[in-house]
C-alpha positions as CSV (number, residue, x, y, z in Angstrom):
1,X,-22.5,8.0,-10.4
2,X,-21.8,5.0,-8.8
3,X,-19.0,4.5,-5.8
4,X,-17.1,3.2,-8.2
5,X,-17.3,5.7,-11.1
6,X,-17.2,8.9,-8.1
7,X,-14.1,6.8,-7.0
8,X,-12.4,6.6,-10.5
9,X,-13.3,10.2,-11.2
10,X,-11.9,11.5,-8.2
11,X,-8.4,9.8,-8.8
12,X,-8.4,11.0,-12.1
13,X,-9.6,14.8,-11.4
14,X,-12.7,14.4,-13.0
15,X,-15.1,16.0,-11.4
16,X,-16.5,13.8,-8.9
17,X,-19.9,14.2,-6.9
18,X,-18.0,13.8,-3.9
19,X,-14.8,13.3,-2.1
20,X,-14.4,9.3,-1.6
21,X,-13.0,7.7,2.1
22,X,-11.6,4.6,3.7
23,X,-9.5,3.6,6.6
24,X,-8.5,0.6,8.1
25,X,-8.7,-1.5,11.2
26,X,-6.5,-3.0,13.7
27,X,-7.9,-6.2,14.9
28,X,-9.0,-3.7,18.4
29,X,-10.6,-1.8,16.4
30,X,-12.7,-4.2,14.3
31,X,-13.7,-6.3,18.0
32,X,-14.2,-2.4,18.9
33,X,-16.9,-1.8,15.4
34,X,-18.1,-5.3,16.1
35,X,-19.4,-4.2,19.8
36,X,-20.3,-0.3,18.8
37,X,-22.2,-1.6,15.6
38,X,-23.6,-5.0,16.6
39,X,-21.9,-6.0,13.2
40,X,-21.1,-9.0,14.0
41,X,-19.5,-11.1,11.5
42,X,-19.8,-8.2,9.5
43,X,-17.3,-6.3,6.9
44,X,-16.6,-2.5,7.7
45,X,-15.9,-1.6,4.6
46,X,-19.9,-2.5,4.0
47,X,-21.0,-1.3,6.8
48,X,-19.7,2.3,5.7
49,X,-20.1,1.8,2.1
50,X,-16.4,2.1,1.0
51,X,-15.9,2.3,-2.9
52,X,-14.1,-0.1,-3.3
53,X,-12.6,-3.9,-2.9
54,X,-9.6,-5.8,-2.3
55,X,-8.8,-8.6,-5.0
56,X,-6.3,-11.1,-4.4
57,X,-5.2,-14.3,-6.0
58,X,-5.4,-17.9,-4.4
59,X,-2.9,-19.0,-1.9
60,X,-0.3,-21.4,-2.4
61,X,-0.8,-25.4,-2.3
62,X,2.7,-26.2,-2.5
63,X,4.3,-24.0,0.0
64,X,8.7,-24.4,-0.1
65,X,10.2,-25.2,3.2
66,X,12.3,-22.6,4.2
67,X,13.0,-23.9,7.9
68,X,16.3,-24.9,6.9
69,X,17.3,-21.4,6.2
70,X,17.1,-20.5,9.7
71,X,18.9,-21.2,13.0
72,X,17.4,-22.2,15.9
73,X,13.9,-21.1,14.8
74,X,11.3,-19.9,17.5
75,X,8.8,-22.8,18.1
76,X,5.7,-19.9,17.5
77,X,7.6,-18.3,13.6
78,X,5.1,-18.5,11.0
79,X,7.0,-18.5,7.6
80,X,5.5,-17.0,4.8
81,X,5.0,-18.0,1.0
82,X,8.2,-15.8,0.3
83,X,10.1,-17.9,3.4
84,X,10.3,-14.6,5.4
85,X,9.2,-15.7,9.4
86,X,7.9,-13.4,11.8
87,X,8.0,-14.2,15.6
88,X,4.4,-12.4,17.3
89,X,5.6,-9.9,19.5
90,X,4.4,-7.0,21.9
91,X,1.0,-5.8,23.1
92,X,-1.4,-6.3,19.7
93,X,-1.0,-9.6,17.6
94,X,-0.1,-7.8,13.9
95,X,3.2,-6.5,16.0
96,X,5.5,-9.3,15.2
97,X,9.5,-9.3,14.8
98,X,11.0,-10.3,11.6
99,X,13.9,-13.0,10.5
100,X,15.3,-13.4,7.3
101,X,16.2,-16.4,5.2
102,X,18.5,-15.0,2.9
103,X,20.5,-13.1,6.1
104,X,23.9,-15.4,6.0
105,X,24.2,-15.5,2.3
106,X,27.7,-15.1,0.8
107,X,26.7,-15.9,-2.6
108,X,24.7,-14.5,-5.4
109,X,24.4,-18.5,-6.5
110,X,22.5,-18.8,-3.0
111,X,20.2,-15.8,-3.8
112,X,19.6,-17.5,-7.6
113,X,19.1,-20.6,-6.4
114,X,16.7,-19.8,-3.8
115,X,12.9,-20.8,-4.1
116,X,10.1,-18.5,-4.7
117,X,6.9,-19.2,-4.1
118,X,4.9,-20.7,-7.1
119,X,2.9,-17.2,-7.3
120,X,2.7,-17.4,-11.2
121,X,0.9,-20.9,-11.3
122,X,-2.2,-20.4,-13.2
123,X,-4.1,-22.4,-10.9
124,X,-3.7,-19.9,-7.8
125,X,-5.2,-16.9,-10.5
126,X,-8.3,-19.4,-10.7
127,X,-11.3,-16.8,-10.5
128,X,-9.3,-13.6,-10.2
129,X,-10.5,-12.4,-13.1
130,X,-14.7,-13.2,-12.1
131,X,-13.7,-11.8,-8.6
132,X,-12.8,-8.5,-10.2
133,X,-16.0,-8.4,-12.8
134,X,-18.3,-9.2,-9.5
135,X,-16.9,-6.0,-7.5
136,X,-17.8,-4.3,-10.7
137,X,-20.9,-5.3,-11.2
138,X,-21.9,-4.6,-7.4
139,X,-20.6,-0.8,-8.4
140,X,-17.2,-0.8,-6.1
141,X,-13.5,-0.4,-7.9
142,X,-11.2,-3.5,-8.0
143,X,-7.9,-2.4,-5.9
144,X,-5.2,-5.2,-6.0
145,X,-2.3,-4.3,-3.5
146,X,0.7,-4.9,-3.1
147,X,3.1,-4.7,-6.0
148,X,6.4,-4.5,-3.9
149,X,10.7,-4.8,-4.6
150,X,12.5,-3.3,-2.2
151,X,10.5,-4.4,1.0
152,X,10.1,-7.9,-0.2
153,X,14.4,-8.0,-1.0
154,X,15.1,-6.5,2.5
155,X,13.0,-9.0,4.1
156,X,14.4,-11.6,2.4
157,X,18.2,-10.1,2.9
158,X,17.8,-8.1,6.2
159,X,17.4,-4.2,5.4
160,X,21.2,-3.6,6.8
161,X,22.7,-6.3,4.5
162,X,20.6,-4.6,1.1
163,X,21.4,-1.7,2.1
164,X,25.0,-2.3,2.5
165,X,24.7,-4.6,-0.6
166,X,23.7,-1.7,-2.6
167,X,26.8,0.4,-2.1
168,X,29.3,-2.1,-1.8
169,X,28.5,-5.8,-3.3
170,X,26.5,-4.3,-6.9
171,X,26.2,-7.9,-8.0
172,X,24.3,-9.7,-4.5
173,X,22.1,-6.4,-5.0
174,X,21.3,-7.1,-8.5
175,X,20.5,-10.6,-8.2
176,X,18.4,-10.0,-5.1
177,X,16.1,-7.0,-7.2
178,X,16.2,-9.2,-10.3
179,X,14.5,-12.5,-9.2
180,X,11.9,-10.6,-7.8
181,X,11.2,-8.3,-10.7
182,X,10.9,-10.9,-13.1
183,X,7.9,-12.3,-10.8
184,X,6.8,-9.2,-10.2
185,X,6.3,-8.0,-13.4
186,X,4.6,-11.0,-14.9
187,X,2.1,-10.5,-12.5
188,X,1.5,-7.1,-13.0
189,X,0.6,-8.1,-16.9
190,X,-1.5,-10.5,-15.3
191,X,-3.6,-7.8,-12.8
192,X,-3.9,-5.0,-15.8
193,X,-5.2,-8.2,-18.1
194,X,-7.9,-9.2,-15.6
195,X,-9.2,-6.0,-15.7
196,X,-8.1,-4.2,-12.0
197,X,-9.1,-0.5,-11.6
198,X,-6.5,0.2,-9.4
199,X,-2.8,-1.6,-8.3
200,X,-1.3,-0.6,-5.0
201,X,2.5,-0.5,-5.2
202,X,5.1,0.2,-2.0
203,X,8.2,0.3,-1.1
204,X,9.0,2.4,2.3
205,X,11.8,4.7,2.0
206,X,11.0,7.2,3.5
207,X,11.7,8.4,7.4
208,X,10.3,11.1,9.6
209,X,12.8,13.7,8.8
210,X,14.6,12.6,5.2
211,X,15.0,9.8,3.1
212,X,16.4,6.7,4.2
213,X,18.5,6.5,2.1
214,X,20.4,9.2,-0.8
215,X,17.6,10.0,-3.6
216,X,20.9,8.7,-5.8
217,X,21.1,5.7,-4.6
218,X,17.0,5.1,-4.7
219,X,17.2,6.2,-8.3
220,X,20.1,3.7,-9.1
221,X,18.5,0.8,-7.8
222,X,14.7,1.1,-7.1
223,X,13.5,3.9,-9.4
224,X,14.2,1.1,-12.6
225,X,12.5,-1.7,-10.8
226,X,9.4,0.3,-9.6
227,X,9.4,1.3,-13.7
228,X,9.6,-1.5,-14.9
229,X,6.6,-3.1,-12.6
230,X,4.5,-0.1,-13.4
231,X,4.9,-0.3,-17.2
232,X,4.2,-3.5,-17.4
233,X,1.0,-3.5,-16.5
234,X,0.3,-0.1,-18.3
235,X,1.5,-1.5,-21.3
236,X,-1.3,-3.9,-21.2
237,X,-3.9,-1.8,-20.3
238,X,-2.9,2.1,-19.9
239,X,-6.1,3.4,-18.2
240,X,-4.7,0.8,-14.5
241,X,-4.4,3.7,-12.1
242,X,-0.8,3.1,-10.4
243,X,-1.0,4.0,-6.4
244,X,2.7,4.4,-4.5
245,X,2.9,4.3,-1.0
246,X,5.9,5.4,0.9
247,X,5.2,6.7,5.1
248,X,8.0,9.5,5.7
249,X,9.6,12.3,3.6
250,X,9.9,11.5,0.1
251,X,9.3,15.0,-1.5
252,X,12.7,14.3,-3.4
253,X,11.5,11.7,-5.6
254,X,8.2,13.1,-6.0
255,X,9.0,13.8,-10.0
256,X,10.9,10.4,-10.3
257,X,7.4,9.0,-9.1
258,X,5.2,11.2,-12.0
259,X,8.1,10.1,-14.4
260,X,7.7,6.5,-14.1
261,X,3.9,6.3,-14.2
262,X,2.5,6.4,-10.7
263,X,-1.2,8.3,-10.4
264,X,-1.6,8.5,-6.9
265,X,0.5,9.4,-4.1
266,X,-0.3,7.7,-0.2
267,X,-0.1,8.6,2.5
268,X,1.1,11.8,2.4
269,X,1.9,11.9,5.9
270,X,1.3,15.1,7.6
271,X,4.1,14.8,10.5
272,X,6.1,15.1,8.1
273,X,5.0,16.6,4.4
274,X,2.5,19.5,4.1
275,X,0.2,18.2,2.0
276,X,-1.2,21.5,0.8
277,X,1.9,22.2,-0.1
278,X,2.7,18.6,-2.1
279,X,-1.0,19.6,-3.8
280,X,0.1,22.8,-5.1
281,X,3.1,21.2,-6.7
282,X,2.0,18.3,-8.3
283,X,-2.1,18.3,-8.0
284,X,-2.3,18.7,-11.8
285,X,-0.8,15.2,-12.4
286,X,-0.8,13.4,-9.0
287,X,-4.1,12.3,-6.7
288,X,-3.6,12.0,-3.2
289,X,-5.2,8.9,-0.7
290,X,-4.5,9.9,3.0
291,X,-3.1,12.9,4.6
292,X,-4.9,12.3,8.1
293,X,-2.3,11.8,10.5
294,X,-2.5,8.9,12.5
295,X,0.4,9.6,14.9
296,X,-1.5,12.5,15.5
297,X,-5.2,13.7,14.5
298,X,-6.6,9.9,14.8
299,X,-5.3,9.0,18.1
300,X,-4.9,12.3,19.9
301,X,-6.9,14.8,18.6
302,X,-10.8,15.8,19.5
303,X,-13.5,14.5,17.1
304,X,-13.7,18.4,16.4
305,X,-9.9,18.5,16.1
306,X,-10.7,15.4,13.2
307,X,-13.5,17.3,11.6
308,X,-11.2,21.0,11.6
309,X,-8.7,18.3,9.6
310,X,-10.9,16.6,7.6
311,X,-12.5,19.5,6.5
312,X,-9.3,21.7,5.6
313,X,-8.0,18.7,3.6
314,X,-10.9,18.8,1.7
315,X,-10.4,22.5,1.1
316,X,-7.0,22.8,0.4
317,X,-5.8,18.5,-1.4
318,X,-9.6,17.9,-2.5
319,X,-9.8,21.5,-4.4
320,X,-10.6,19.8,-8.4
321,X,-10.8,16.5,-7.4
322,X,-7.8,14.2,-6.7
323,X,-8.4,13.2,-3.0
324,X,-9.3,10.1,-1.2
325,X,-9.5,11.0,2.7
326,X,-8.0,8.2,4.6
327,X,-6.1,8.2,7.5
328,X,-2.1,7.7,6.8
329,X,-2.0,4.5,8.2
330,X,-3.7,1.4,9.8
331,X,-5.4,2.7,12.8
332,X,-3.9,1.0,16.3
333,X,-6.0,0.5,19.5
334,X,-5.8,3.8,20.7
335,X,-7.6,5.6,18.4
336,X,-11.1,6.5,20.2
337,X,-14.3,5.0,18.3
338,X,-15.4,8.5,18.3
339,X,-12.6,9.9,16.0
340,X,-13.4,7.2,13.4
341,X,-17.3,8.1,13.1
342,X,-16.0,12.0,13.5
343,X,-13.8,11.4,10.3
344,X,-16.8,9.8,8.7
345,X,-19.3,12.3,9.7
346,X,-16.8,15.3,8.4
347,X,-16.5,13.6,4.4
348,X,-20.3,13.2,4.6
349,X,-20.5,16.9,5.4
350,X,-17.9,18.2,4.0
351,X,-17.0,16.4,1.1
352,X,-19.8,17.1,-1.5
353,X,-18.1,19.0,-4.8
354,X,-20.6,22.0,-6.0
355,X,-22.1,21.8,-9.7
């Protein structure tokens, strides 16, 4: 097998040679493999041979201006294609504070009349489709992330006001979830139709010790939209693996997630879910990416403590396939070097399926 057929056989608990890995860096970290590698210039994800790619579609040439949906806008905002600033902020420069265009709004005629970016112009899909045959043809999976609805709306509105919105003003909710479905759900045709192994969608909703918000309430509002972005694409081509990714608790919608078509299941985060546990429930129709904690193991454990971890993950969530070991999250400055190459080390040692 290939990294890209062990990858694809893993996530769909078909006996794979070995148990796939991947993680990703903080820009600390990647100055921090640049000077313990001598990479420089140089792509981790080559460096240790991950399975797989990132594809993405051009950015926009015709960005909207959004400044005059804010007041008194810091000098050093930097508004994105979706007109959602972020202010840099604290000790690391991906730590940034958010504002939101769509904060003040009365209306649900200022939500329908504000612009989106021009994300479905076919010029800015321009080569997705040879991107994704090249990753293929150099053996590595095609991953395109990330499918989002509820994030992008609270960004856009301000989590408190959708929030609120959702229990108390049904028709600003609506029209907020509704513009952005009908994008996102034309370009999810678009991904399955260019031939993408895998599509990341994510919406957040969980929290360290429950849901943050009623399972009722998510399954009014954002099971539908999360359905209805993850059939599209199956509908045009069924064998698109469908990865969800929600931090926190979320064992309550676990079955709402196998309902609506998702395959795989991140991060599983082990603060907060057992993740034997979540295998031994749902390990006969859900694969798992994740499950090493990085409020814990990464940062504060041993490299033995991340090799015991690494190696009981594989034991108890790799059992039959259906595990990608990856750390839950990005991993932040203080994770030693050491962990990393002791997380490698362990799937190299570890991780090799008997035949």
């Amino acid at each position: 097998m290939n990294k890209r057929e062990n990858l694809l056989a893993a996530l769909r608990r078909q006996n794979p040679e070995r148990v796939p890995f991947s993680f990703s860096l903080c820009p600390a970290l990647e100055e921090t493999f640049i000077k313990e590698t001598g990479c420089v210039g140089g792509d981790y994800m080559d460096y240790f041979d991950m399975p797989f790619r990132y594809v993405n579609i051009l950015r926009s040439e015709h960005p909207a201006d959004y400044a005059k949906y804010y007041v008194n806008l810091p000098s050093n905002a930097v508004i994105d294609e979706w007109g959602v600033a972020e202010v840099p902020g604290g000790a690391y420069s991906h730590f940034s504070k958010m504002l939101h265009p769509m904060e003040r709004f009365t209306e649900v005629r200022q939500v329908e009349e504000f612009p989106l970016p021009d994300i479905l112009a076919d010029y800015r899909w321009t080569g997705f489709a040879e991107n994704i045959r090249t990753v293929k043809e150099n053996g590595l999976a095609a991953v395109f992330g990330t499918i989002q609805i509820f994030e992008p709306a609270w960004y856009l509105r301000g989590m408190d006001n959708l929030l609120v919105d959702m229990m108390t003003d049904e028709d600003m909710a609506r029209a907020c979830f509704d513009r952005l479905v009908r994008v996102k759900v034309e370009m999810c045709r678009r991904i399955a139709a260019a031939g993408v192994d895998v599509i990341i969608y994510g919406d957040d909703v969980g929290t360290q010790k429950a849901m943050m918000m009623n399972p009722a309430l998510w399954r009014k509002w954002i099971k539908p939209v999360t359905q209805a972005v993850i059939q599209a694409a199956k509908d045009v081509n069924p064998d698109v693996l469908c990865y969800y990714h929600s931090d926190g608790v979320i064992n309550d919608i676990i079955p709402d997630l196998i309902e609506i078509g998702v395959d795989i299941l991140n991060p599983v985060q082990p603060e907060c879910m057992d993740p034997a546990e979540v295998k031994r429930l749902y390990g006969d129709k859900l694969s798992f990416w994740g499950t090493i904690g990085t409020q814990t193991t990464m940062p504060f454990g041993s490299p033995r403590d991340v090799e015991e971890t690494v190696a009981e993950r594989i034991k108890t969530v790799g059992c039959g396939g259906g595990l990608v070991i990856a750390p839950t999250h990005l991993l932040e400055p203080e994770v030693p070097w050491e962990n990393i190459m002791a997380l490698v080390r362990a799937v190299e040692k570890y991780g090799k399926y008997g035949r």
